[in-house]
C-alpha positions as CSV (number, residue, x, y, z in Angstrom):
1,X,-23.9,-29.5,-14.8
2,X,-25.1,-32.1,-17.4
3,X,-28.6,-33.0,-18.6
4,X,-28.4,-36.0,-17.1
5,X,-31.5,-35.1,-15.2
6,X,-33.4,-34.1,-18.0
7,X,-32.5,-37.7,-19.4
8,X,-34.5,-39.7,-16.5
9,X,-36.9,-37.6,-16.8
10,X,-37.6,-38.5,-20.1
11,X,-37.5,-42.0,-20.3
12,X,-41.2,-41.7,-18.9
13,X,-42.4,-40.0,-21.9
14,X,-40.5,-41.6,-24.6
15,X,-43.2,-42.9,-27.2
16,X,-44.2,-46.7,-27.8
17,X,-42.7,-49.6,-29.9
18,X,-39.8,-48.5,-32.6
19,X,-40.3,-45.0,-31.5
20,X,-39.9,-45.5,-28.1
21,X,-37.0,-47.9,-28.5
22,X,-35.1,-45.1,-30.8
23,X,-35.7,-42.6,-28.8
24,X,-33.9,-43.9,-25.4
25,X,-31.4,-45.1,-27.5
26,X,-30.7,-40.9,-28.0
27,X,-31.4,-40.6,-25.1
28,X,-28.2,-42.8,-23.9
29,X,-26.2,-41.3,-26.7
30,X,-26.6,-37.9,-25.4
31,X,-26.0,-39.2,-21.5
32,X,-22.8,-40.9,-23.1
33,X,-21.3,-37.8,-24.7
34,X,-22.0,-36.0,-21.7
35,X,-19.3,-37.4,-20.3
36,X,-17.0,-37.1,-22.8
37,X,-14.3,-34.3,-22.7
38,X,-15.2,-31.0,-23.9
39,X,-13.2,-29.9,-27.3
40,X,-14.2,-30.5,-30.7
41,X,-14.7,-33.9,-31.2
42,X,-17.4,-33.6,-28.2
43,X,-19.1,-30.7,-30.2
44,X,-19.6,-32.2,-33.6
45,X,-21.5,-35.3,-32.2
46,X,-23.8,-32.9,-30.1
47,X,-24.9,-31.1,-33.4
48,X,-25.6,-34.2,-34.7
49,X,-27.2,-35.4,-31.8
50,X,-29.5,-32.1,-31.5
51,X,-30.2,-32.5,-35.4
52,X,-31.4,-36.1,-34.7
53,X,-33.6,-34.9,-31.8
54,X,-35.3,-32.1,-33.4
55,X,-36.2,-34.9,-36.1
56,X,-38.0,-36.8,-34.1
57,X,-40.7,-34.1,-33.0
58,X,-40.3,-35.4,-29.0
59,X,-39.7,-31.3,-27.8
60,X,-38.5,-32.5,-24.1
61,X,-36.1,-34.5,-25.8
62,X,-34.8,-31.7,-27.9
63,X,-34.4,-29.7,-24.3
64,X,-31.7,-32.6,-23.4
65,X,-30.0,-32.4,-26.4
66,X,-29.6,-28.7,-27.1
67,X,-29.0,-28.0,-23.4
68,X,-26.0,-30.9,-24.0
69,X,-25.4,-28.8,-27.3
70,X,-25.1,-25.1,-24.8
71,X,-22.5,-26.9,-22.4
72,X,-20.4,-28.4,-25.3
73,X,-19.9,-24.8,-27.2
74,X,-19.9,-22.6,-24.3
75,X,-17.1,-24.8,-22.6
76,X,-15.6,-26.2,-25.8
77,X,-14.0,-23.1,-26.4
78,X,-16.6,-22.1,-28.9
79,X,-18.8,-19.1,-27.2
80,X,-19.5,-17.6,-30.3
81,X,-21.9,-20.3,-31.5
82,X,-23.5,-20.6,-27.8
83,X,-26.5,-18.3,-29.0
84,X,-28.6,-19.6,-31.4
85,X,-29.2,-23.2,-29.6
86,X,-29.8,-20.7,-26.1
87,X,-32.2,-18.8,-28.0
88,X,-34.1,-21.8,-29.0
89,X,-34.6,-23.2,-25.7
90,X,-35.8,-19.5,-24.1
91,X,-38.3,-19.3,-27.4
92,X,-39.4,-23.5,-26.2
93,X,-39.9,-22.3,-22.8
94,X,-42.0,-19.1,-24.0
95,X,-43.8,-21.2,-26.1
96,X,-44.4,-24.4,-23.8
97,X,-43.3,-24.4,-20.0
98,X,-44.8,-28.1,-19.8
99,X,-42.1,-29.3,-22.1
100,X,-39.3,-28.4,-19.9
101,X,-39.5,-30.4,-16.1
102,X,-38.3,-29.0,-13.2
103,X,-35.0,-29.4,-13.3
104,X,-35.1,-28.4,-16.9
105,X,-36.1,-25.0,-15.9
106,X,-33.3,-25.0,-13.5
107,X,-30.7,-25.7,-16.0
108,X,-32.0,-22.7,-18.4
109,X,-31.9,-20.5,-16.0
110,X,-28.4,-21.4,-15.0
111,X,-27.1,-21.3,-18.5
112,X,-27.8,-17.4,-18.3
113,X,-24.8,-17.4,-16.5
114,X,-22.6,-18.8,-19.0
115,X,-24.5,-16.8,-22.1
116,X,-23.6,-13.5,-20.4
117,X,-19.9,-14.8,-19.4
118,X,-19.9,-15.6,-23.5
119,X,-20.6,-12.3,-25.0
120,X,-18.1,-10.4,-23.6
121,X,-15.6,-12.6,-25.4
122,X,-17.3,-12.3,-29.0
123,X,-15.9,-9.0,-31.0
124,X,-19.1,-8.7,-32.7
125,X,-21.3,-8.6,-29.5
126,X,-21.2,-5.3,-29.0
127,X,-21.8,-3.6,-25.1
128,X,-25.8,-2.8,-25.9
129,X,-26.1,-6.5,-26.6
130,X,-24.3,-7.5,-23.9
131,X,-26.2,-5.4,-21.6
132,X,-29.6,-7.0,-22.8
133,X,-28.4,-10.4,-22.2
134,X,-27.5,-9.5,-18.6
135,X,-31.0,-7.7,-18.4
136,X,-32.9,-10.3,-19.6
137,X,-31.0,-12.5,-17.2
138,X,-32.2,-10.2,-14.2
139,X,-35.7,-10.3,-15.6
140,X,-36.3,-14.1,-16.1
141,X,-34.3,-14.8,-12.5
142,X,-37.0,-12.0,-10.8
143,X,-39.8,-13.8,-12.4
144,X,-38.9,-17.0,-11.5
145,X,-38.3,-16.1,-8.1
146,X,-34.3,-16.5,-7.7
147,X,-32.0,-14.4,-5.7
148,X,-30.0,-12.0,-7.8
149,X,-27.1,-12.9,-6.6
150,X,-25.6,-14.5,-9.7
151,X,-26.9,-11.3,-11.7
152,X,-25.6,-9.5,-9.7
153,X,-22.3,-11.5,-10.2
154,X,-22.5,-11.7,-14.2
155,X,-22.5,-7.8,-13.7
156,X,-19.4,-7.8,-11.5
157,X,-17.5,-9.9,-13.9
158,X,-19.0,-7.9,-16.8
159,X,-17.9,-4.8,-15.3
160,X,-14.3,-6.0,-14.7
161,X,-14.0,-6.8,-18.4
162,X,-14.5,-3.2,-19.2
163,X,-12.5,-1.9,-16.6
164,X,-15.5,0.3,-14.6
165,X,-14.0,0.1,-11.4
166,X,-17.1,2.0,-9.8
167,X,-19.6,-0.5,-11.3
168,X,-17.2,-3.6,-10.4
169,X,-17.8,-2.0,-6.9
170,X,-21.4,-1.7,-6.8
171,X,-21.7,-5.3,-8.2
172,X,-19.3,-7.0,-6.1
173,X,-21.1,-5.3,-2.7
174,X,-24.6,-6.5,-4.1
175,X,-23.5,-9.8,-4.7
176,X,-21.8,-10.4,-1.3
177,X,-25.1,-9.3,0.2
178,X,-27.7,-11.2,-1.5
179,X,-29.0,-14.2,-0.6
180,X,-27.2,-17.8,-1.6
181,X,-29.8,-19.8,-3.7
182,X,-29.8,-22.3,-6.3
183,X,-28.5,-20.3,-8.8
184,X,-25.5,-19.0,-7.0
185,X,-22.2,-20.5,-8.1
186,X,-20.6,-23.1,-6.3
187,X,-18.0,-22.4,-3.2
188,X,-15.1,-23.2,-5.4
189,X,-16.3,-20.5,-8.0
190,X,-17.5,-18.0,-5.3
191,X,-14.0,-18.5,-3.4
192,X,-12.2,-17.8,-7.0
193,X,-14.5,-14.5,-7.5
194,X,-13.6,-13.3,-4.0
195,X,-10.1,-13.8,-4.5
196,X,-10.0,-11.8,-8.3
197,X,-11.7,-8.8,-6.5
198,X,-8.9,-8.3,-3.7
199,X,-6.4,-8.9,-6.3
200,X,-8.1,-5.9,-8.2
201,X,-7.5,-3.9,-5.0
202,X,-3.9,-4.9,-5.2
203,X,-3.8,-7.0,-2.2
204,X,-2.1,-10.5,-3.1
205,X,-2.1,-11.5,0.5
206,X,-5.8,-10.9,0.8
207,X,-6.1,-12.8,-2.6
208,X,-4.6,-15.9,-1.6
209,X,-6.1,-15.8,1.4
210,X,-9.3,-16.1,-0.2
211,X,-8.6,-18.7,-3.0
212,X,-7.1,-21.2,0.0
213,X,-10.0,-23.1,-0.1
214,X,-9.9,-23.3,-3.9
215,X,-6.2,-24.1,-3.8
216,X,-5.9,-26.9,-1.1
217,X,-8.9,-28.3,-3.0
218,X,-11.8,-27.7,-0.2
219,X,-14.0,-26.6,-2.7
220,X,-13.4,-27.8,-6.7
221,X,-15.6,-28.0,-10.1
222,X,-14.5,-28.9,-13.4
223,X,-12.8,-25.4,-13.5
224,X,-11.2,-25.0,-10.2
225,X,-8.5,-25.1,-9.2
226,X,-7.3,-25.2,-12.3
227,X,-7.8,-21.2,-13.1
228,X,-7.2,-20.1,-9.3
229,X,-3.8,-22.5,-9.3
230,X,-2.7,-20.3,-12.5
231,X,-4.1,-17.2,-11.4
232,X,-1.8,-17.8,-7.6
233,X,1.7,-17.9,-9.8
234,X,2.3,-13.9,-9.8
235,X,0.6,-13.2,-6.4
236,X,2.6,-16.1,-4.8
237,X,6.1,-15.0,-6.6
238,X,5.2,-11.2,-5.5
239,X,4.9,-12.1,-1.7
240,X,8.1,-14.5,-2.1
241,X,6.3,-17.7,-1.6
242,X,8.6,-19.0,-5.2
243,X,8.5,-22.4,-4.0
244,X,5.2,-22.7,-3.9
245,X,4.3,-21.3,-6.9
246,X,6.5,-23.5,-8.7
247,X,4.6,-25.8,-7.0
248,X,0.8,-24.4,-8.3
249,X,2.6,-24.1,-11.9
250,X,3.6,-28.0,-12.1
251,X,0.3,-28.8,-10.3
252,X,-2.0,-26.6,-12.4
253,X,-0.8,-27.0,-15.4
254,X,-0.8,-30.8,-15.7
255,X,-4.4,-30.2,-15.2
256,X,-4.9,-28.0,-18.4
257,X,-2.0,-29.2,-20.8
258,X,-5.0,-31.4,-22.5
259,X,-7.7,-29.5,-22.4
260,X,-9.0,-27.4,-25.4
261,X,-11.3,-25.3,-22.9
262,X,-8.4,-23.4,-20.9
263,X,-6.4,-21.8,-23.5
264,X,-5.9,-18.4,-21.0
265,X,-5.2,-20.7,-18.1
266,X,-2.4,-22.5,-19.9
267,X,-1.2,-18.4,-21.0
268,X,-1.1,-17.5,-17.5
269,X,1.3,-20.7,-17.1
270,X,3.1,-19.2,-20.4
271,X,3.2,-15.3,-18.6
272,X,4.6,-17.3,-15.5
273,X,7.6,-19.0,-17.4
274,X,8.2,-15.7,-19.1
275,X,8.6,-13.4,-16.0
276,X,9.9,-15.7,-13.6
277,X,13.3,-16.2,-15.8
278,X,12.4,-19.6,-17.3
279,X,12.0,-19.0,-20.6
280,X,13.7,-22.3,-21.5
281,X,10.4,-23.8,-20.0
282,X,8.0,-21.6,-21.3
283,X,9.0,-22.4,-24.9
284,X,9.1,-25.8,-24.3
285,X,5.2,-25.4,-23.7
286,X,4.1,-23.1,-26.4
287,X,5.8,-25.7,-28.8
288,X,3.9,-28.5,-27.1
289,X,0.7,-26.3,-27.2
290,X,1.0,-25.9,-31.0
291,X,-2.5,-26.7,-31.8
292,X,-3.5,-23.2,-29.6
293,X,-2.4,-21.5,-33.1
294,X,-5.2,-22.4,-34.7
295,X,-7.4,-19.3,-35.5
296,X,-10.5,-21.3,-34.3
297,X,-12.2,-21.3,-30.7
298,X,-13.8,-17.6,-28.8
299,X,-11.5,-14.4,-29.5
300,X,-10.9,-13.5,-26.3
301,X,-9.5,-16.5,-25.1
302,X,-7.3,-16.2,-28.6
303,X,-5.9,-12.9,-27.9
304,X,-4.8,-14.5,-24.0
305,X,-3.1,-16.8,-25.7
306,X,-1.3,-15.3,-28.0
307,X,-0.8,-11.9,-25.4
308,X,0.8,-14.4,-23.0
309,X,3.1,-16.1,-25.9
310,X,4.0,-12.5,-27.0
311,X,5.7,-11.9,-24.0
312,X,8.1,-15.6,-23.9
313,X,9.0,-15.1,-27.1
314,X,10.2,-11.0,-26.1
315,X,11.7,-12.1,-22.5
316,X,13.1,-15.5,-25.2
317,X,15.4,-12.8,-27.7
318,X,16.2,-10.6,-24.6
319,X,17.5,-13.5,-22.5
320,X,19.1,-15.1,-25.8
321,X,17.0,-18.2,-25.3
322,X,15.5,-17.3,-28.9
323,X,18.6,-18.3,-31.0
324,X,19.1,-22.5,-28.7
């Protein structure tokens, strides 16, 4: 979800004469480089772009750009730095609800979504501070009068990450049972969360089952099916459906190859080669994916990558592969 709405918004209160001519030309700068690819090309020009705004003293413009800013780290693969433009936008908001429209207010309160999803991948966030950035999540969504159901599904994936089955179970059962509002996630997203929960129970039938929709493209985003496709490959080869998971893995990760965003999604593709005997393959795509050894982008999706490259290279000397 771009700022593009913020952007026509604006064009209404852009000042007079020079001013107001410099200002839309931001304006279409940051509506231009929304629709650029996320990575780090995308990112540099949104600092800049954020720097400019702040310069010009217009605060609604500012919302545009750092909400442009949020989406470009949190999806560029740099979470860490996700923070301090969030921050700034909450502290706007406290200081002057008029500055941010409707639609403005939307978009912040979606963005908790992503902020909460972004500390659990940082190292130096630790759990306490984690835990306040889901409670301030609950707090601002009660007082703005949203369902909690996307609370209560940051908690869910929250819990999974620390591996609190019990609290994974609470969460899931009060997410399925609150209401569906405008700040739940879409079907495609929903469908991939219902799916990760049965494969937690250890049912890969009931797992596919429930990412269908997400795999035969019902329901898409810019992340699906490109996660659920990658997270089908072991499920599908466990309940002998090989064919199609060779299927999922040519599919899915021709949609990924590219993209700076889905390091763990091309490690699951990696994990895939590795323990379905095609090493030969697997290595063939960590060498093409050379710029994923950068020590740059969120920790988490790091230690994926290099988890899932760990095991190639192990199944690579067993095999003999290692030594071609």
């Amino acid at each position: 979800m771009g700022p593009q709405g913020a952007i026509r918004n604006l064009h209404a209160r852009a000042g007079a004469g020079d001013g107001r001519h410099a200002h839309h030309e931001l304006l279409g700068a940051v509506r231009r480089l929304d629709a650029e690819p996320y990575g780090r090309v995308r990112t540099a020009r949104a600092e800049e772009l954020a720097d400019e705004a702040a310069a010009t003293g217009d605060r609604p413009l500012l919302v545009a750009a750092l909400t442009l800013l949020v989406h470009s780290y949190s999806f560029g693969g740099e979470c860490a730095r996700t923070f301090v433009p969030f921050r700034r936008l909450l502290r706007m908001f406290d200081e002057n609800p008029a500055d941010f429209r409707e639609d403005d207010v939307r978009r912040l309160h979606w963005m908790f979504k992503w902020v909460v999803t972004d500390a659990r991948q940082q190292p130096d966030v630790t759990l306490t501070e984690a835990e306040v950035w889901l409670a301030r999540m609950r707090r601002r969504y009660r007082k703005a009068g949203y369902s909690e159901r996307a609370v209560h599904g940051a908690e869910f994936r929250l819990a999974r990450h620390l591996g609190d089955a019990a609290r994974a179970t609470r969460a899931y059962s009060a997410w399925t049972a609150a209401a569906r509002d405008d700040m739940a996630d879409c079907l495609a997203c929903e469908y991939a969360t219902e799916g990760l929960r049965q494969l937690d129970l250890g049912d890969d039938r009931a797992a596919l089952d429930g990412w269908e929709p997400v795999l035969n493209c019902t329901h898409s985003c810019h992340r699906e099916p490109h996660e659920t496709l990658a997270r089908s490959l072991l499920p599908l080869v466990r309940t002998g459906r090989t064919d199609r998971a060779r299927d999922h893995h040519l599919r899915g990760y021709g949609m990924v190859r590219a993209d700076e965003a889905f390091g763990p999604v091309v490690a699951l593709h990696v994990e895939f080669c590795a323990r379905t005997g095609n090493e030969p393959r697997g290595l063939r795509i960590i060498a093409e994916q050379s710029r994923r050894w950068a020590d740059t982008g969120d920790p988490l999706d790091r230690l994926e990558w290099l988890g899932g490259v760990a095991l190639l290279l192990r199944r690579a000397v067993e095999t003999g592969h290692a030594q071609r």
